[in-house]
Structure formats: C-alpha cells, structure tokens
N, C-alpha and C positions, 0 to 999 in steps of 0.2 A: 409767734416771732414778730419783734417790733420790726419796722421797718429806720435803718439807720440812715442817716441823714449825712450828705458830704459838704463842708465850708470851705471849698480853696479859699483863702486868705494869702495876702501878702505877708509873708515872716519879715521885712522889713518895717512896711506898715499897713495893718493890719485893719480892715475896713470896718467901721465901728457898728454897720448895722448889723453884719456878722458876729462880729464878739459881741452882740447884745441878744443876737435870737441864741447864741452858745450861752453865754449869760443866765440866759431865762430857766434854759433848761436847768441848770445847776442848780436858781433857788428854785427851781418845784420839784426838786430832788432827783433829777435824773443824770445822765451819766455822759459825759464830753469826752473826748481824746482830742489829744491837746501836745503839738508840740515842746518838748523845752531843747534844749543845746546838748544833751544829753541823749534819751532815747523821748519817743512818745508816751506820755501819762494818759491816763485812766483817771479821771476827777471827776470825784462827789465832795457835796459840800460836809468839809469833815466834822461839821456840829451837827448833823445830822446823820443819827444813830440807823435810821433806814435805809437811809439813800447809801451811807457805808455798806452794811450788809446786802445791798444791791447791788454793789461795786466788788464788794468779793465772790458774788455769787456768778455776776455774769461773767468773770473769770475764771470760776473754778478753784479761787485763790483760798488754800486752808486757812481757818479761823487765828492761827495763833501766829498767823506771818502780817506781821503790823505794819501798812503804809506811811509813806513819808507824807505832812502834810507842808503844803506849800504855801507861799505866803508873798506879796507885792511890797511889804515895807519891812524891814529888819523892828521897828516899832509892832507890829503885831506878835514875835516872839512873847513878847511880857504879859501878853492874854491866854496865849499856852501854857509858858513855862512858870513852875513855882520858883524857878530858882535860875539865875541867869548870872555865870561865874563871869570872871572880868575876862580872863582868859577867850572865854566864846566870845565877847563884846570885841574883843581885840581881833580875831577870825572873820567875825561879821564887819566888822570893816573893814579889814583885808580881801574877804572874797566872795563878798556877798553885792550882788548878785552875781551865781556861778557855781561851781560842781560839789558844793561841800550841802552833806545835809549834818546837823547837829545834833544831839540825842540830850533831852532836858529832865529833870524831874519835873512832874505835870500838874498843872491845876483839876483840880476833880472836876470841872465843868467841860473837858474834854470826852467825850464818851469813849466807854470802855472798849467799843469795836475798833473805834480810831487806833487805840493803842495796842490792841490785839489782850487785852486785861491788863498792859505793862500798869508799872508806876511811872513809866518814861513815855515822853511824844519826842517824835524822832523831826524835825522840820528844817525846809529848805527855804530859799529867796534863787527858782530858778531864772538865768542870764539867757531870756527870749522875749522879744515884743510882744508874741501871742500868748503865751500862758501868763503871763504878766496882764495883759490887758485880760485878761477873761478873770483872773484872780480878782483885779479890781471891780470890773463890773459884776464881778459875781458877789461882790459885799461880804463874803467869807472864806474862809482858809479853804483850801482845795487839797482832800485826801488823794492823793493821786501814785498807786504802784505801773507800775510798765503795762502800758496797754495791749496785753497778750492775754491767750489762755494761760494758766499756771504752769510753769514747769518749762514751756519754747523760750527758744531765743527773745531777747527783749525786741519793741518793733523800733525801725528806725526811718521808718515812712510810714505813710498815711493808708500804702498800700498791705504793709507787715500787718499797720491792724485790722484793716478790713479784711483780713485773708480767714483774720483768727478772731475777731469779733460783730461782723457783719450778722446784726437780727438780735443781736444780742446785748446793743449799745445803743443809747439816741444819735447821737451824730459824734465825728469828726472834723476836726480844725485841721484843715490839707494845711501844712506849709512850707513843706517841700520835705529833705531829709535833714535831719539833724548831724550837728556837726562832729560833736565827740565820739557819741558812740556805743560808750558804757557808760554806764548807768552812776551817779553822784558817789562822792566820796561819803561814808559815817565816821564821824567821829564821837565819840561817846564822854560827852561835856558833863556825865552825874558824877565821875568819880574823877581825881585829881591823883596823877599824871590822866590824860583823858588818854581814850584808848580806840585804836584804832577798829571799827568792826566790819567794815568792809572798802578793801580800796576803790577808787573810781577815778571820778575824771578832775579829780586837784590831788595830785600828790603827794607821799608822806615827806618825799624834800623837803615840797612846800609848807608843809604844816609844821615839821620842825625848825625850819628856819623864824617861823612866828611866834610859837608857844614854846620852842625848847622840849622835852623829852614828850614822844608820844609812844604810848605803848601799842602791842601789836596780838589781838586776839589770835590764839591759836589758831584757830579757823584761817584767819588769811593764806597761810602758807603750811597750811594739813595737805597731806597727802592721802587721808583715806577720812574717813564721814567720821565725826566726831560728834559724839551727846551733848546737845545744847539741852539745856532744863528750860531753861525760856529765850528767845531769842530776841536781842532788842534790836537789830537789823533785818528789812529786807534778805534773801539770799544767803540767812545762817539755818535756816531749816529746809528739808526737803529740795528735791533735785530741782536743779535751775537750769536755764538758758539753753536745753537740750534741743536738739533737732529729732526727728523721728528716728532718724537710722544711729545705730551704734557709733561714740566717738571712742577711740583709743590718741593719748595723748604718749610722746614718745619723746624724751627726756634726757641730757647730757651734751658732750659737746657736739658739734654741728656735723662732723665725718661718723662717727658713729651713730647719732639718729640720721642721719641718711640713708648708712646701711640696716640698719633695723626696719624704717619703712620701706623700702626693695624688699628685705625678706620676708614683711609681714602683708608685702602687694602681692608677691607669688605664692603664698599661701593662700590666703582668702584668693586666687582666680582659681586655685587647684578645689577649692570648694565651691568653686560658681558663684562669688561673690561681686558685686559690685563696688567695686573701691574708690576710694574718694581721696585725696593728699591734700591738708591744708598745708601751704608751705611757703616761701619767702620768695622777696624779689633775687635774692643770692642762690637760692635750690630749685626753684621751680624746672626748669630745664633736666635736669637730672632724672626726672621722676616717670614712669612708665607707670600711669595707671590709668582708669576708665574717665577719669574728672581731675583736672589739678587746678589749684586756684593758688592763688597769691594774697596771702593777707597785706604785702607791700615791702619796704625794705624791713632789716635787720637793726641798722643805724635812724629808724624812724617808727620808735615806738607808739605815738600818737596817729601816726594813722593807721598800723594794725590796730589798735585799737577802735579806730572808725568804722573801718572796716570788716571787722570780725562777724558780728549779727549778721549781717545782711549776707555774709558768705557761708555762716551756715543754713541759712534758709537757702538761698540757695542750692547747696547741696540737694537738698531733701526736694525743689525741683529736678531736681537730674536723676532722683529715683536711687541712688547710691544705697547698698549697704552697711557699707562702712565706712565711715571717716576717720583718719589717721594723721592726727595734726602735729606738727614740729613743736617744742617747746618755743618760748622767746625769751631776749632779757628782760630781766626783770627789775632795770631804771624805770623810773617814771609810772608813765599809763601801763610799760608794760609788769606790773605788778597785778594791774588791775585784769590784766588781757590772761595770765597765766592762770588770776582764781577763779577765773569765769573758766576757761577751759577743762579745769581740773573739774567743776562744778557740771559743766555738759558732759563729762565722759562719768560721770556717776564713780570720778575718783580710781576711773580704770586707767592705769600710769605704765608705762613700762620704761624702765631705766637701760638706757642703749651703754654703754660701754667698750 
C-alpha cells in the first residue's frame, strides 16, 4: 500500500510549489485528487494508457465506465476531438469554464482506456483555480472520474476521499469542499439535436436557452435500471453514488411521502432497523426516526444539491440501516439531485399517493 500524500492548498490561490510536486506526479503517471466546483476528481494523465488503467484500478471503477477528461483551455478540445460542431463552440463559450462536460467524436491518438473503447471522448474546462492550475502544470489533459471507490457517494472533500482512497492514491489537493455538489452536466455533442446523458451542475434550462432543442436520454428520468449497450457517460452503467446501507426513495406529492415515510419508519423499527430520513428544510420536524437530516430547502434546489453526497456519507457514519429519502422538484439542479437518488437507491422507488 502506497503511502498517500495530503496538499492543503489555497482553492483561491493555490501555492505553485504544491501544484508542481502534484504536477510531477501526473507526468510520471501516478494519480492526484484534485478539487474542481463540482465534486473531487481522480487525475491521471489521460494520454497515458497506464497511468488510466491505474486510475480505474485504484477505484475499482469497471472498464467500460469512461472518464471525463479535463482540459485548462477550450483550445485543447481540437486535440481530442475529430469533430467540434459549432453548436459545442457556442456552449464552450457560454460555460466554459464550469459544470458542462461535452461528448465529442475522438481522435484515435486518445487511448482506448480513456474512452472506455467509445468512438467518443467525453471532456470538460472545470471552473476551480486548483485543478486548473495542476491541468496546466501537468502539460496534459487530465482523465479524472470522482475520486471515490466505485459505486459510494461522489467525495466532496478531501476528507470523502481519503476515507475511500487513502494507500491507494499518490496524494491529494486539500482545498476545502466543493461548491456544487454533483457532479458536471453531459451533453452529447456527436449527434444533432445533442442529447442530454446525464444531468448536473449546468442545467437543461440553461442548455436550451443556448442551443435550442436538447434531447433527454431515457436514463435521465428511468425509473428502474435500463440496458445501455455502451455507455457514453459517466453514471449510465452500474450502480452509483450509493451509501452502504439501503436507500428507499419515496415519490409524489409532499403530504403523502410524508406519510409513507412514518409508515415505512414504523415498519423497519418493528424489525429492529435503523432508520435514516433524508428530508427537507419544510419536513424535517415531522419525522420520528433514529437520524433525520435536512438536504436544505424545497424552494432551493442548488443547495440540496450541495448538499446531498456529503449527507449520505454521513448517514452511513450513524450506522443506519436504512435511508428513506423524500423526492425533490425537479427545476434546475434538482433534476440532477432526483437521478442521483434514484441511482443510490438501486432504482428502489416507492410511489406514495
């Protein structure tokens, strides 16, 4: 077991001899976590076919789930991509640097690990001074998925990942917690209308107010696990963002999942369960169980959304057996907050009425 290495850094500015011993590590192939605005990444230098399969291995991340690779100038997209529609150029100067990652058709000098075998590279320009500065000092694009083991909550501190990859990673870029929460938006730039493959932290609002019609992969809003043949996002294969203990998510209007989770709190205690309520700044008062938490308000979609990761890990220190989460709306981030949940409860739903 290597011994992982911790950089507090300043996330406003970022101390350069730090971003250069992080730096090093990356061109001689080894492995950083790395702040962005989003959750914390997991970066290997993504032209290098080793040091990737290093990065999936020390996560446990299955082979055909393809990292986003990251990039310091909207100018290095054209070294990825074969094909760069005007439409993404218009995007990338709209929200670049920031929560959108793009899905391209690829240049064949991308390696096939990077792309998990796609014909597609999926790449972002994330809006943080420290993965920014380690991107450039590291003179190459940076494959970087959620630096977690495969399958937990995304981290959203420097403490989420050492929890989950301490010995297992060269070091860490402490630089505090991140602001959004979940994880960048995909958009899928090879076919026109482009298509939505996973929501995050720039909204389909905001995409359609730019580009005008954007289509929406079933996957977004499934309600039970659906056959992807190949998946060209992060988070469309195999279970994600889960805690250890069971989530049930509980669905409809806000008086009726209230009484649904009561009946389904006195259930599970009549089996000796430990119960867990994820539940809102509006419900949380109501709730008689062993743990209740607050993802924030109802009318403040953006910060359950900040707030979500770090409340399931949570959980899972309180030792809970079951977690029982409220739905949310589904403006905005919380698009993003509902497929992640749906996604941790392994698409276990129940419809209160």
């Amino acid at each position: 077991m290597k011994k992982t290495i911790i950089y507090r850094v300043d996330s406003e500015n970022p101390e350069k001899e730090k971003i250069l011993a992080a730096a090093a590590i990356i061109k001689a192939g080894g492995l950083v976590a790395f702040p962005t605005e989003t959750v914390y990444g997991l970066g290997a230098n993504a032209l290098d076919a080793k040091a990737v399969l290093a990065l999936f291995a020390s996560k446990k991340r299955p082979l055909d789930n393809p990292p986003i690779v990251h990039v310091a100038d909207a100018r290095d997209v054209y070294k990825l991509a074969n094909e760069v529609p005007r439409k993404a150029e218009t995007l990338m100067t709209c929200f670049w640097p920031g929560p959108l990652t793009l899905v391209f058709k690829r240049y064949p000098t991308v390696p096939d690990v990077t792309t998990a075998g796609l014909e597609t590279v999926a790449v972002r320009m994330p809006k943080h001074k420290v993965a920014l500065a380690l991107i450039r000092e590291s003179q190459f694009p940076i494959a970087a998925p959620s630096a977690n083991l495969a399958g937990k909550p995304s981290p959203t501190s420097a403490k989420h990942v050492l929890d989950d990859l301490n010995g297992r990673i060269d070091a860490i870029l402490d630089g505090g917690p991140t602001r959004i929460g979940v994880e960048s938006t995909v958009l899928d730039m090879s076919v026109d209308p482009p298509v939505l493959l996973r929501p995050g932290g720039n909204s389909l609002e905001n995409l359609r107010k730019v580009v005008g019609e954007v289509k929406l992969h079933p996957f977004i809003t499934a309600e039970a696990e659906l056959p992807t043949e190949q998946a060209r996002s992060p988070g469309m294969r195999h279970k994600h963002y889960a805690p250890k203990a069971q989530v049930v998510v509980v669905e409809g209007v806000v008086p009726a999942v209230m009484a649904k989770i009561k009946e389904l709190t006195t259930a599970c205690w009549m089996q000796e369960k430990r119960v867990g309520v994820l539940a809102t700044d509006e419900t949380a008062w109501a709730y008689e169980a062993d743990v209740v938490k607050s993802l924030g308000s109802r009318r403040n979609v953006d910060a359950m959304a900040s707030n979500l990761f770090r409340l399931l890990r949570e959980f899972d220190d309180e030792h809970v057996d079951l977690i029982i989460a409220e739905s949310v709306p589904t403006d905005g981030l919380g698009l993003a907050v509902m497929n992640r949940l749906r996604k941790a409860s392994g698409y276990n739903i129940i419809k209160a009425s």
